[in-house]
BAGU-92886 format. One record per residue: residue number from 1; residue in one letter; x, y, z of N, C-alpha, C, O in turn. Coordinates in pm, 1 decimal, padded with zeros to 6 digits. Example, Ala and Ser with C-alpha at 12.3 -4.5 7.8 and 13.67 -1.06 7.14 Angstrom:
REM residues 2
ATOM   n res      n_u      n_v      n_w     ca_u     ca_v     ca_w      c_u      c_v      c_w      o_u      o_v      o_w
ATOM   1   A  01319.0 -00569.0  00780.0  01230.0 -00450.0  00780.0  01320.0 -00330.0  00780.0  01423.6 -00331.9  00846.5
ATOM   2   S  01285.0 -00225.0  00708.0  01367.0 -00106.0  00714.0  01290.0  00003.0  00787.0  01340.9  00113.8  00803.9
END
This chain:
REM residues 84
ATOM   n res      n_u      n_v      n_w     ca_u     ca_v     ca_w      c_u      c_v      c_w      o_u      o_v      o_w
ATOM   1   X  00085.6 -00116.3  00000.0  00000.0  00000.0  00000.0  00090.6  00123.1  00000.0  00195.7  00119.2  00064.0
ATOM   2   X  00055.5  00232.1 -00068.4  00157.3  00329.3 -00094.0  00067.2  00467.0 -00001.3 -00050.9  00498.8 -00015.5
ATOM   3   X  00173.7  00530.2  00095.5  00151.8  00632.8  00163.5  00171.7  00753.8  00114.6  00273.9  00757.7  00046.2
ATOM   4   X  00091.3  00896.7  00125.5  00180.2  01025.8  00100.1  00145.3  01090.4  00220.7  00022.4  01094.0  00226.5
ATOM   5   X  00197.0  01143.0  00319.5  00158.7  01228.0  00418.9  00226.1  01430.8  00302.2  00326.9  01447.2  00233.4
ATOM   6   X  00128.1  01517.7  00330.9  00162.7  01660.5  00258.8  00101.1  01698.5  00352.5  00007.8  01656.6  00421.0
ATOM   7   X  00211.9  01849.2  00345.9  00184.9  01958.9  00407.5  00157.3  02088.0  00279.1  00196.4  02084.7  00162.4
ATOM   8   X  00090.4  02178.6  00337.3  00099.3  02303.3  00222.3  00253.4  02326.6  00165.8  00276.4  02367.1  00051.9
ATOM   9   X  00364.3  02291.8  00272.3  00513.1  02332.5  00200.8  00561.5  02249.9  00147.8  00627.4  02265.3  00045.0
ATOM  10   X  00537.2  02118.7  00216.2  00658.1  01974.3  00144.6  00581.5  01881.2  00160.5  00478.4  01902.3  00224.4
ATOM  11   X  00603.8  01772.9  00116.8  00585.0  01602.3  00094.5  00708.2  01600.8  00231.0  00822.9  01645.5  00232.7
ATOM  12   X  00595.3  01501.0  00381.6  00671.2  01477.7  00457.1  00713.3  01328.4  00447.9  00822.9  01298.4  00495.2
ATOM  13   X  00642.8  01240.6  00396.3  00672.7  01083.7  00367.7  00582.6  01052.9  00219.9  00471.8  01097.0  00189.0
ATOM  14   X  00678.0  00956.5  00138.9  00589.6  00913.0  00078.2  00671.4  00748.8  00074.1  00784.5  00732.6  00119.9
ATOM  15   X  00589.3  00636.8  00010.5  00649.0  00540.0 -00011.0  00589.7  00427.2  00013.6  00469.5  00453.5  00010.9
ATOM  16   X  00611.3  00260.1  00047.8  00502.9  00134.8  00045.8  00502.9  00134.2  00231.4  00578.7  00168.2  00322.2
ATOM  17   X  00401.5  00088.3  00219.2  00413.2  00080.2  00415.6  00315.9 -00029.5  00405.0  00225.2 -00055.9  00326.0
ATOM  18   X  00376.7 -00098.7  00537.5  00226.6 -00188.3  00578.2  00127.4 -00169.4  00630.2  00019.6 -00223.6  00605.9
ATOM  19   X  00150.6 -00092.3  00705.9 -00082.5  00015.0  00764.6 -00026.3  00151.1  00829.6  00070.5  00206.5  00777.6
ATOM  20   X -00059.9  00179.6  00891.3 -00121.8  00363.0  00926.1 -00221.5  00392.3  01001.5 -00336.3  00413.3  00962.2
ATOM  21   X -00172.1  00395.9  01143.7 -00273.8  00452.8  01246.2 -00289.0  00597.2  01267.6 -00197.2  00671.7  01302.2
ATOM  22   X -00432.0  00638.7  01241.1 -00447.7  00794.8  01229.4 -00530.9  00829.7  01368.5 -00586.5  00756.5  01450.3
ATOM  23   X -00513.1  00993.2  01358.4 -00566.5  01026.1  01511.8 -00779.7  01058.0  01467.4 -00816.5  01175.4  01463.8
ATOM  24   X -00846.2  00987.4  01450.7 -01005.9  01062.3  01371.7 -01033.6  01129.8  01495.7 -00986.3  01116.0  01608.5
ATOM  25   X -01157.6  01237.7  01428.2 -01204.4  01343.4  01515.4 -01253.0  01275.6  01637.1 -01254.0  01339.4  01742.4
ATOM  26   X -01311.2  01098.6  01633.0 -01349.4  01058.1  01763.1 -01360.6  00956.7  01786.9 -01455.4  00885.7  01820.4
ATOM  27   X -01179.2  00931.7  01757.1 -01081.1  00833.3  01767.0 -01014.1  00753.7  01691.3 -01046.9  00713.0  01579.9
ATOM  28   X -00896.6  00724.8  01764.9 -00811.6  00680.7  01651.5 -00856.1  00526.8  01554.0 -00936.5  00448.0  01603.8
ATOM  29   X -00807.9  00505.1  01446.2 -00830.5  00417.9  01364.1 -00730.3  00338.3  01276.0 -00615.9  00375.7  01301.6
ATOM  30   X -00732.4  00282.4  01221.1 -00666.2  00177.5  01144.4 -00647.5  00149.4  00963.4 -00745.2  00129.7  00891.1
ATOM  31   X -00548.2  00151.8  00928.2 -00600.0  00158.7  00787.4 -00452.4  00050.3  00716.8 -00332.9  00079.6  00710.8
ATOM  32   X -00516.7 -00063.6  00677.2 -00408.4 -00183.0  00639.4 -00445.7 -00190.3  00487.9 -00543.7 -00132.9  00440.3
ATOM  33   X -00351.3 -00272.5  00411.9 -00402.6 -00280.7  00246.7 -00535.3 -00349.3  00228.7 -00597.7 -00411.5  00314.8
ATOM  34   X -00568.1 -00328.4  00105.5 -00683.9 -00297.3  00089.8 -00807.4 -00286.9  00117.7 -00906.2 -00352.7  00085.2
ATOM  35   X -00784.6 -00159.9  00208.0 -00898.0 -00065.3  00283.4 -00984.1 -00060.7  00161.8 -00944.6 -00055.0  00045.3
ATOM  36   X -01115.3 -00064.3  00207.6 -01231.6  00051.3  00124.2 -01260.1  00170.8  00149.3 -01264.7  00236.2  00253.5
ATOM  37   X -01281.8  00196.3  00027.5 -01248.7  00360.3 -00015.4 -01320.9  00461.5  00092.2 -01441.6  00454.4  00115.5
ATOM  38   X -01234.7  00555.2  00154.3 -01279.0  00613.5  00289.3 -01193.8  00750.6  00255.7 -01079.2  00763.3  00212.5
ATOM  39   X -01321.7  00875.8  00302.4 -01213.7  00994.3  00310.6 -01279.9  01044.3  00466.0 -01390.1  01002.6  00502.0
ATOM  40   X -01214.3  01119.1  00533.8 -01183.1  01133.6  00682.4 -01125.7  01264.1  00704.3 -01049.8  01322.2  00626.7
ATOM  41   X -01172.5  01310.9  00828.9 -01098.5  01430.3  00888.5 -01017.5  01362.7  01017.8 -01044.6  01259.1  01078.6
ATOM  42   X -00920.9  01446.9  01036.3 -00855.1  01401.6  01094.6 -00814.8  01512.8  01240.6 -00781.6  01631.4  01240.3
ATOM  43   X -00833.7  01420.2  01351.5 -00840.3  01525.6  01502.4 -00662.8  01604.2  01551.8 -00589.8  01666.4  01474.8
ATOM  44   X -00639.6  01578.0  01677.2 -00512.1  01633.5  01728.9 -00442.3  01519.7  01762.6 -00514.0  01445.7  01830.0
ATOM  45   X -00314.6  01467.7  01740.6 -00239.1  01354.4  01795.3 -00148.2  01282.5  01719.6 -00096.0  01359.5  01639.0
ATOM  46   X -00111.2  01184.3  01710.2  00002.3  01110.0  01654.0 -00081.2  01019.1  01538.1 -00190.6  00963.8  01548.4
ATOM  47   X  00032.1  01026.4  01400.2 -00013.0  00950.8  01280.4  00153.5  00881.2  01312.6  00264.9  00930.3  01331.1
ATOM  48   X  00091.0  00726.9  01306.4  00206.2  00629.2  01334.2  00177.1  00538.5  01202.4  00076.7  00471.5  01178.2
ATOM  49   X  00313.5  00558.9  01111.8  00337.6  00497.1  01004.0  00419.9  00347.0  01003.1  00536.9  00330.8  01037.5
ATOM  50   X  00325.8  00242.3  00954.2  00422.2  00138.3  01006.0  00509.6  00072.7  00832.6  00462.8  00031.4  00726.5
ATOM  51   X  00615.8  00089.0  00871.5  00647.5  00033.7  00727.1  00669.4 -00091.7  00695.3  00669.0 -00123.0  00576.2
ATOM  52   X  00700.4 -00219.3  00828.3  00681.7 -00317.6  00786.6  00636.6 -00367.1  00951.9  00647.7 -00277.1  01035.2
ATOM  53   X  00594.0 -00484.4  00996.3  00545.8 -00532.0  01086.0  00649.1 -00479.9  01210.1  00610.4 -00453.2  01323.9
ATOM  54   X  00750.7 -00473.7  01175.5  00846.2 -00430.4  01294.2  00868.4 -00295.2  01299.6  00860.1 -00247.6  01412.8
ATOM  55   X  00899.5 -00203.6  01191.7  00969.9 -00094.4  01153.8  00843.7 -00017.7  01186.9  00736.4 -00076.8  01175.4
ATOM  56   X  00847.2  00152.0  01240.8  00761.9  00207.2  01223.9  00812.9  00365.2  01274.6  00867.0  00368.5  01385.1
ATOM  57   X  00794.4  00533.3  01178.4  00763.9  00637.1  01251.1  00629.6  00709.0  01312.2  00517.2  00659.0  01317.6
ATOM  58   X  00657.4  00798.8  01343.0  00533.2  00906.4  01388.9  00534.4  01030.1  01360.9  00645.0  01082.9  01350.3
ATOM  59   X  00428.3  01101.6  01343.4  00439.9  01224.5  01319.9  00321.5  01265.0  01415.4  00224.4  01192.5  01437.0
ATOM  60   X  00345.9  01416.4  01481.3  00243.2  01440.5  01560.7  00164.8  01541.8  01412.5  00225.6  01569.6  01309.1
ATOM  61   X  00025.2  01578.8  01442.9 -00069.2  01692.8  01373.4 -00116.8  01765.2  01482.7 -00088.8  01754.0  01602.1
ATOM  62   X -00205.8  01854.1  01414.9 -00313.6  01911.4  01434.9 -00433.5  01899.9  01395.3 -00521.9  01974.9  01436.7
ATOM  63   X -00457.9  01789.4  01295.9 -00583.8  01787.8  01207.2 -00521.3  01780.9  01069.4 -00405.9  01805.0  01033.9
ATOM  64   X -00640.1  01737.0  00993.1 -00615.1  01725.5  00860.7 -00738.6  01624.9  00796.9 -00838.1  01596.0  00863.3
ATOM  65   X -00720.6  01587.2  00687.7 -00800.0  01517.3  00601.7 -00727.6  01372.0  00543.7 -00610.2  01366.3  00507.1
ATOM  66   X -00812.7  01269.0  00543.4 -00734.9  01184.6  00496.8 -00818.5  01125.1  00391.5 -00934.5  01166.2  00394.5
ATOM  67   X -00781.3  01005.3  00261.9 -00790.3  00987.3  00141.8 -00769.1  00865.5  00143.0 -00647.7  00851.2  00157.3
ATOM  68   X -00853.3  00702.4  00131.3 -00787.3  00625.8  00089.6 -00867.6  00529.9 -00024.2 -00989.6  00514.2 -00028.6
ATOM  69   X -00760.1  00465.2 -00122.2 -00844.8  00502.8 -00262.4 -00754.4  00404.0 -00350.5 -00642.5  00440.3 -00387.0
ATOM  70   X -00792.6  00310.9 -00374.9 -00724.0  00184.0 -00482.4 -00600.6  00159.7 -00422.8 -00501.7  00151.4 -00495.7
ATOM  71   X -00589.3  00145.8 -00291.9 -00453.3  00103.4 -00211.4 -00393.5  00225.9 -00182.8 -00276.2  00207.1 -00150.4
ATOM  72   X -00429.6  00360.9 -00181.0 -00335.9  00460.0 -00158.5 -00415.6  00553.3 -00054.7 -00529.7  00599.6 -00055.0
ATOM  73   X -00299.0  00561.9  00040.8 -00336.0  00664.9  00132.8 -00325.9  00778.3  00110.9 -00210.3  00796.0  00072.6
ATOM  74   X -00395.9  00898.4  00112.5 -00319.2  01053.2  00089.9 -00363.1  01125.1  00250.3 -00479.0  01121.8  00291.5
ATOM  75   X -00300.9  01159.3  00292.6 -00270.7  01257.5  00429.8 -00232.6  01386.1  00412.7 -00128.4  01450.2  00399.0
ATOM  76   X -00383.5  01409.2  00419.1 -00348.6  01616.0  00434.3 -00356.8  01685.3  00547.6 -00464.0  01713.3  00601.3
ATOM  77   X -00226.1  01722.4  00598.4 -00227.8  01799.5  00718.3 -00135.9  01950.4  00715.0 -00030.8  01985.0  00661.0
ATOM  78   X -00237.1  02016.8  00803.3 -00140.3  02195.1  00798.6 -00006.9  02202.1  00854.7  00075.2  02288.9  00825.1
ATOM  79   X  00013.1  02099.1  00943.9  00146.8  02067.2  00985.3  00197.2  01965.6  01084.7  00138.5  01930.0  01186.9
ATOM  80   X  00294.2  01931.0  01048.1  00336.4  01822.5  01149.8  00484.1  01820.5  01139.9  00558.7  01854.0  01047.9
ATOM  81   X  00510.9  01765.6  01275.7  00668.3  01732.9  01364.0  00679.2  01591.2  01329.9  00572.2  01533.4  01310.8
ATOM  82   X  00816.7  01505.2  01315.1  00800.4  01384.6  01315.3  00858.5  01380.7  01447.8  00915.9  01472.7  01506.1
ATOM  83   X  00835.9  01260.5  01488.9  00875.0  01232.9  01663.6  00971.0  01101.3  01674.7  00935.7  01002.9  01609.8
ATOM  84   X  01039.0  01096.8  01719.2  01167.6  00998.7  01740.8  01117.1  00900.3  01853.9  01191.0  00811.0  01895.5
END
């Protein structure tokens, strides 16, 4: 499944991952390959990108919108930190 997390300035990740836990307006959720087609707003908190069963980052938001659509995630947020 192919990820893009964007901001209005840059492309903060893009690339194949194995799922993607997002923060929703009322609560968090889950999104593994092939999801059905879902678009979403997105609340305050941590988007944890997993790239393979072991491997995984985070990025904190503020909100945003999310997109998922013939295996592809799109993540629109006004901004985000990645977190170590």
């Amino acid at each position: 499944m192919d990820l893009e997390i964007l901001t209005p300035e840059r492309k903060l990740f893009s690339g194949e991952i194995y799922g993607v836990q997002l923060p929703g307006i009322i609560g968090s959720f889950e999104i593994l390959e092939k999801h059905a087609p879902l678009v979403s707003a997105l609340g305050k908190g941590k988007i944890k990108v997993m790239k393979d069963k072991n491997n995984s980052i985070a990025f904190t938001i503020d909100g945003g919108f999310v997109e998922v659509l013939k295996n592809k995630v799109s993540v629109l947020v006004e901004g985000a930190i990645e977190v170590s």
